[in-house]
ZANUMI-869172 format. One record per residue: residue number from 1; x, y, z of N, C-alpha, C, CB in turn. Coordinates in Angstrom, 2 decimals. Glycine has a CB too. Layout:
<sites>
  nr     n_X     n_Y     n_Z    ca_X    ca_Y    ca_Z     c_X     c_Y     c_Z    cb_X    cb_Y    cb_Z
 NUM       X       Y       Z       X       Y       Z       X       Y       Z       X       Y       Z
...
</sites>
This chain:
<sites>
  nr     n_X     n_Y     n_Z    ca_X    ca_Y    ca_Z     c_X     c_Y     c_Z    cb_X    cb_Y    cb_Z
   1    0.83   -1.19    0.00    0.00    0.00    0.00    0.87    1.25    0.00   -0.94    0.00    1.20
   2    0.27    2.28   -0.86    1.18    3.73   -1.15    0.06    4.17   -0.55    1.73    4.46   -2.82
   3    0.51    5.63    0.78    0.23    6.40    1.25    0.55    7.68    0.58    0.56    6.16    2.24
   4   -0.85    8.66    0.03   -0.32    9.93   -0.22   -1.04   11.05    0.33   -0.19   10.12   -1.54
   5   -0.61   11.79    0.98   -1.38   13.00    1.75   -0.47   14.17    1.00   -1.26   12.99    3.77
   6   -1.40   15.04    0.41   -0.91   16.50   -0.27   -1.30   17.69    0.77   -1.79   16.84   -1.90
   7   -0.91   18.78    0.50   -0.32   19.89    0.92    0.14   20.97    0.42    0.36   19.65    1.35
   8   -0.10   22.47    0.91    0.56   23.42    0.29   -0.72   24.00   -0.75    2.00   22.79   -0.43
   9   -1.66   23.73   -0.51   -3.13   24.26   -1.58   -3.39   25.38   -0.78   -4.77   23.11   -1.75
  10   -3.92   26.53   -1.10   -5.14   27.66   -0.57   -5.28   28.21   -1.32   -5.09   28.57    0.44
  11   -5.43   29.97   -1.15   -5.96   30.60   -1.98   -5.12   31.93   -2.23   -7.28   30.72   -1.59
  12   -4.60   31.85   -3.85   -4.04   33.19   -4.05   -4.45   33.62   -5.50   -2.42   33.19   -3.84
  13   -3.97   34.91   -5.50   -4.45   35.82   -6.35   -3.89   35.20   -7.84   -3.93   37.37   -5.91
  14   -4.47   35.88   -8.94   -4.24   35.39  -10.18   -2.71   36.14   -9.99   -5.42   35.83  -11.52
  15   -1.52   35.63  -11.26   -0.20   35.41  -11.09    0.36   35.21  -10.12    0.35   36.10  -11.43
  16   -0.10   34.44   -9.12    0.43   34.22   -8.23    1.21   33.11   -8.36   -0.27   34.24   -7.41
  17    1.87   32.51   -7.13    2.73   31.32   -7.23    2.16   30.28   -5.84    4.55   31.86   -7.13
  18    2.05   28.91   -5.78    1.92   28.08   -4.57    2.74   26.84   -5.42    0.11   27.76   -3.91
  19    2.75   26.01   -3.88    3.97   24.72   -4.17    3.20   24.00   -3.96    5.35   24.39   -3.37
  20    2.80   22.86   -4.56    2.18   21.91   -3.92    3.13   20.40   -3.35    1.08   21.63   -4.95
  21    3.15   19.87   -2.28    3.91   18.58   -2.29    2.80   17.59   -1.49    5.54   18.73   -1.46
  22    3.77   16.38   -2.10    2.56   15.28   -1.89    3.79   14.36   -1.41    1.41   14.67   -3.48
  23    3.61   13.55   -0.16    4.24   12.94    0.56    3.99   11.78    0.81    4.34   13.41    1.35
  24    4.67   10.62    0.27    4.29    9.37    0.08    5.14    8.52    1.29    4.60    8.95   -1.50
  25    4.33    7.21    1.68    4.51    6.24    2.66    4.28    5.18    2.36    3.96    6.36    3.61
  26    4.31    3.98    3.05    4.09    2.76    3.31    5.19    2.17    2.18    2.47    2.36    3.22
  27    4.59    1.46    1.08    5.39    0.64    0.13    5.87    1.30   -0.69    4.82   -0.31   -0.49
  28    6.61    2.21   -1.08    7.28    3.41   -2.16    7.61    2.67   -3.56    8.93    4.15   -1.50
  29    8.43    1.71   -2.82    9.37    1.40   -3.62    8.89    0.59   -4.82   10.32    0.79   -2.88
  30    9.28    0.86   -6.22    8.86    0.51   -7.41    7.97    1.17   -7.98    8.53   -0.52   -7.45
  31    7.15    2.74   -7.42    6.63    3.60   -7.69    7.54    3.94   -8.76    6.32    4.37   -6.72
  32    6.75    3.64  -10.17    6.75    3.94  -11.21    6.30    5.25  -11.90    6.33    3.14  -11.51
  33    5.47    5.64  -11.65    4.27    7.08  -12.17    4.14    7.84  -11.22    2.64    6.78  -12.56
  34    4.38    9.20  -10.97    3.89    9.73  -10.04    2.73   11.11  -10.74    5.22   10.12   -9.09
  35    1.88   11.51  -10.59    1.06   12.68  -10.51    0.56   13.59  -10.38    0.82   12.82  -10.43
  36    0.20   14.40  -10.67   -1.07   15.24  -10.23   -2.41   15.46  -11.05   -0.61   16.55  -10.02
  37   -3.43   15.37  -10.35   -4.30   15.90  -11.50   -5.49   16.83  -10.03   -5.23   14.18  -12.85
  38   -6.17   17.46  -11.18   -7.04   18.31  -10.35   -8.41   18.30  -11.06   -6.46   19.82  -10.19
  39   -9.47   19.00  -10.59  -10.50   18.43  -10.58  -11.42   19.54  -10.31  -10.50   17.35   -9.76
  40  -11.14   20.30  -11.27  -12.23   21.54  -10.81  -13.84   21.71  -11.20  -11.66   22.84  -11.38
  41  -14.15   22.36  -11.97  -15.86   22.14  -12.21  -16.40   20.99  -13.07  -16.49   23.40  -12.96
  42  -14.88   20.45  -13.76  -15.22   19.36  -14.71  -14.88   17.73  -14.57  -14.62   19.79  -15.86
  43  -14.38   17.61  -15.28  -13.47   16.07  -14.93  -12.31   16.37  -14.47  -13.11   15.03  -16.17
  44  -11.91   15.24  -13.85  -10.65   14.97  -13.69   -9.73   15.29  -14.49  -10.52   13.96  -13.54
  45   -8.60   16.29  -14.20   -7.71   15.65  -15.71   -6.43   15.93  -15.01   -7.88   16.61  -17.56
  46   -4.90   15.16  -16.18   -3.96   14.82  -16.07   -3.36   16.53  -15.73   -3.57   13.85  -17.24
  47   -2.61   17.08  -14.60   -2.06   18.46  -14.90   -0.73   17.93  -15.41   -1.96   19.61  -13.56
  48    0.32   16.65  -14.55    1.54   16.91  -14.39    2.04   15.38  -14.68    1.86   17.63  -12.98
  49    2.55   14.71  -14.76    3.24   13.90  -14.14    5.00   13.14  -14.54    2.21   13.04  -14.10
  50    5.53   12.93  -13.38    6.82   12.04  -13.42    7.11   10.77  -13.53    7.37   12.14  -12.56
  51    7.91   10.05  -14.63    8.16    8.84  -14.12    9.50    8.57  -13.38    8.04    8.01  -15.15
  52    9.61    7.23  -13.13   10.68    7.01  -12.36   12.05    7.15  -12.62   10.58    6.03  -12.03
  53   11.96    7.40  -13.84   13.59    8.02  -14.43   13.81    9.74  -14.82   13.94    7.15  -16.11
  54   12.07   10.50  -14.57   12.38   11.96  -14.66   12.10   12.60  -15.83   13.67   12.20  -14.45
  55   11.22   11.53  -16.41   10.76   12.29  -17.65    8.96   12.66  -17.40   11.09   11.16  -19.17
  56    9.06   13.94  -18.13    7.94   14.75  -17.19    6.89   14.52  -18.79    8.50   16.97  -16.43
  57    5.67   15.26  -17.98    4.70   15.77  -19.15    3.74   16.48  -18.23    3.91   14.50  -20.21
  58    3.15   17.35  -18.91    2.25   18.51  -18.33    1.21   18.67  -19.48    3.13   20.04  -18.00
  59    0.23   18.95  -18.97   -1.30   19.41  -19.45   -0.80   20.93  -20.54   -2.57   19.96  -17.65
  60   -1.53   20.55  -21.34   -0.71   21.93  -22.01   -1.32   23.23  -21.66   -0.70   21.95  -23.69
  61   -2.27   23.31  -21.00   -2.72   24.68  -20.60   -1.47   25.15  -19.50   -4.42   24.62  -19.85
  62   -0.91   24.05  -18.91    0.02   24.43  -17.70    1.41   24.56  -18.26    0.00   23.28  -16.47
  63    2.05   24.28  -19.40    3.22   23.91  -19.64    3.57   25.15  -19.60    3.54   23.12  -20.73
  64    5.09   24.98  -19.22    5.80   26.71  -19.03    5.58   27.39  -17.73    5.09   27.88  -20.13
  65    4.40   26.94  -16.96    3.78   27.53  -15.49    4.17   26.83  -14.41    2.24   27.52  -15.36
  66    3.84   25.41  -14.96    3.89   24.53  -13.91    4.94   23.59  -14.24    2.61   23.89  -13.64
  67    5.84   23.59  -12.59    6.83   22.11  -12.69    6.65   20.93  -11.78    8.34   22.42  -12.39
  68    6.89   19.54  -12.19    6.69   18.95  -11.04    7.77   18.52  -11.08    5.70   18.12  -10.80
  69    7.80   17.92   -9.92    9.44   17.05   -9.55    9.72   16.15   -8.36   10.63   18.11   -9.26
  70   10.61   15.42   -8.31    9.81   14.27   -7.43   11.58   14.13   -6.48    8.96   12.33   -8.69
  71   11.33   13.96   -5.80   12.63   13.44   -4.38   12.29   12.33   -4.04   12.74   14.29   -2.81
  72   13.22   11.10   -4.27   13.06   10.03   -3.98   13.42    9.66   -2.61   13.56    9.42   -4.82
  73   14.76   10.28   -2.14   15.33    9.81   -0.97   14.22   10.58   -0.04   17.04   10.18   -0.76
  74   13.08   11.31    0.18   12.43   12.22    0.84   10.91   11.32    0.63   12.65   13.88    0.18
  75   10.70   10.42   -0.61    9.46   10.65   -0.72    8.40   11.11   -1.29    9.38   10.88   -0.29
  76    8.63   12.08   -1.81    8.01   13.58   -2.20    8.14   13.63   -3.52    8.74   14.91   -1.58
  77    7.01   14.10   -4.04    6.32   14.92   -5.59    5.66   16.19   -5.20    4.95   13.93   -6.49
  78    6.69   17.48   -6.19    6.08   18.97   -5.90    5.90   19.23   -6.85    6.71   20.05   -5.28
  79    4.78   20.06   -7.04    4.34   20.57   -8.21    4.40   22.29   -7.85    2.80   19.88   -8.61
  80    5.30   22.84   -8.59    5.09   24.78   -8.32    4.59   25.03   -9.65    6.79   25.99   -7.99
  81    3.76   25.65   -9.46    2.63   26.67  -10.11    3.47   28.10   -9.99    0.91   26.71   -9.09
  82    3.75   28.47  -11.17    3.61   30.08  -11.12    2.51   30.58  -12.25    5.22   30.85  -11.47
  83    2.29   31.71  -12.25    1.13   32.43  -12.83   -0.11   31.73  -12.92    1.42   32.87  -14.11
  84   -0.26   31.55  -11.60   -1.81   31.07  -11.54   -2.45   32.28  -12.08   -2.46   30.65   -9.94
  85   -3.90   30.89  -12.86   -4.69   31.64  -13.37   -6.21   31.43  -12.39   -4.67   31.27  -14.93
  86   -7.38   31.87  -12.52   -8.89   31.64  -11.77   -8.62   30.37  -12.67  -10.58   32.85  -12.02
  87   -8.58   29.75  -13.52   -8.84   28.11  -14.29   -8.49   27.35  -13.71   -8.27   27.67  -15.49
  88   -7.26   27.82  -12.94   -6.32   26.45  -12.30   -6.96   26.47  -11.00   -4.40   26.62  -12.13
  89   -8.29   26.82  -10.50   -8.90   26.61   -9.24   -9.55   25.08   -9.16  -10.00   27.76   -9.02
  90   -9.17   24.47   -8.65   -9.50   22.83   -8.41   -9.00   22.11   -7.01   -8.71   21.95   -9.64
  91   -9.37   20.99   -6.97   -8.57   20.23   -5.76   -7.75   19.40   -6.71   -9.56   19.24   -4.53
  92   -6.51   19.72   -6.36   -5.43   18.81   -6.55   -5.32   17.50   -5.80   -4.34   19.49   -6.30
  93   -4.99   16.41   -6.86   -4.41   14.84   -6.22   -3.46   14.89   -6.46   -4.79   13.48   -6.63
  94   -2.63   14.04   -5.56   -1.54   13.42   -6.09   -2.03   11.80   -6.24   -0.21   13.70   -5.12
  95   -1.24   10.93   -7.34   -1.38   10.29   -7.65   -0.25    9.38   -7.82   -1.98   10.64   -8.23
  96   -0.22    7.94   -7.89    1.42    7.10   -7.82    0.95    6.00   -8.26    2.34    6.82   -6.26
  97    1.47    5.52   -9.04    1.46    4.10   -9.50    2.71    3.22   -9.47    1.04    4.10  -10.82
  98    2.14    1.74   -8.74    3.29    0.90   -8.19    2.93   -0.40   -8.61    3.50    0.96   -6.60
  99    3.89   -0.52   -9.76    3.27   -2.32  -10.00    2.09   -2.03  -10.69    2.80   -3.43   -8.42
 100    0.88   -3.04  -10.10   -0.36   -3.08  -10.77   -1.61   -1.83  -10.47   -0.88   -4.49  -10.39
 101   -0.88   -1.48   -8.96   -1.70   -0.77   -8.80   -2.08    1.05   -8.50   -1.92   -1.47   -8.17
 102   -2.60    1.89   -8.27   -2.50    3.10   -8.42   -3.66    3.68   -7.08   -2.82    3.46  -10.07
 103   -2.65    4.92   -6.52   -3.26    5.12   -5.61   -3.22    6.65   -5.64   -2.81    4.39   -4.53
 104   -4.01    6.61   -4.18   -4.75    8.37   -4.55   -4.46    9.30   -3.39   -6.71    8.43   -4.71
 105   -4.51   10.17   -2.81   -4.22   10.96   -1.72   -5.58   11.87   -1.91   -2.65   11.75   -1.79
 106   -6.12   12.20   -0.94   -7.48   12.95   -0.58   -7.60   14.77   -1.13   -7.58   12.86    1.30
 107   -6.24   15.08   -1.46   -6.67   16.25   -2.80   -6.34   17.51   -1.41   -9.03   16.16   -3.79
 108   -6.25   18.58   -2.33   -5.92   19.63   -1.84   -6.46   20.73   -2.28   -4.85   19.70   -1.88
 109   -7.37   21.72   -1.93   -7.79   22.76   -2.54   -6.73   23.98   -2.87   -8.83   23.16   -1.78
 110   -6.94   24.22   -4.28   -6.37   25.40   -4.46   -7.27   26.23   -5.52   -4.92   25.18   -4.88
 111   -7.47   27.61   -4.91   -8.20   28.65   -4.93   -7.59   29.81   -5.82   -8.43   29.00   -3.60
 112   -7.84   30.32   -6.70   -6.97   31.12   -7.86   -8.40   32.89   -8.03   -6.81   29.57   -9.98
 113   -8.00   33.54   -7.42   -8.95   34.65   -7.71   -8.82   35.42   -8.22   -9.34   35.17   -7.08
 114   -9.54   36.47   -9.04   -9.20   37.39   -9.88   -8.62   38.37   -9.58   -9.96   37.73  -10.41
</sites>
């Protein structure tokens, strides 16, 4: 079992900047995929994600804004946001896939105002 609890969501003004990190436990190891996606008035969708050798991809509304990046010896997947926009208002997941299976962390609000 992968444990993920996120962090670092609230509420700031449009161009603003927040970090998000997501802090993983229990069975890590062989975490293949790591994530984010958010979830604002619509579906779910993909913002960010890392694999286990560091090759990234981003949502293209975010590319250029947003980085993610992952610390293995720590645990940890951060995603920094600069120039938030009101669009990027959603609850953020983090997300990890290990082996067969894929797990979820309970999301984080982040708030983007005009």
């Amino acid at each position: 079992q992968v444990h993920l609890v996120e962090s670092g969501g609230g509420l700031v003004q449009a161009g603003g900047s927040l970090r998000l990190s997501c802090a993983a436990s229990g069975s890590t190891f062989g975490i293949s995929y790591t994530a984010w996606y958010r979830q604002g008035s619509g579906e779910r969708e993909l913002v960010a994600g890392i694999t286990d050798r560091g090759t990234t991809n981003y949502l293209d509304s975010v590319k250029g804004r947003f980085t993610i990046s992952r610390d293995n010896a720590k645990n940890t997947v951060s995603l920094q946001m600069n120039s938030l926009k009101p669009e990027d208002t959603a609850v953020y997941y983090c997300s990890a896939v290990r082996f067969l299976g894929s797990y979820w962390g309970q999301g984080t609000q982040v708030t983007v105002s005009s």
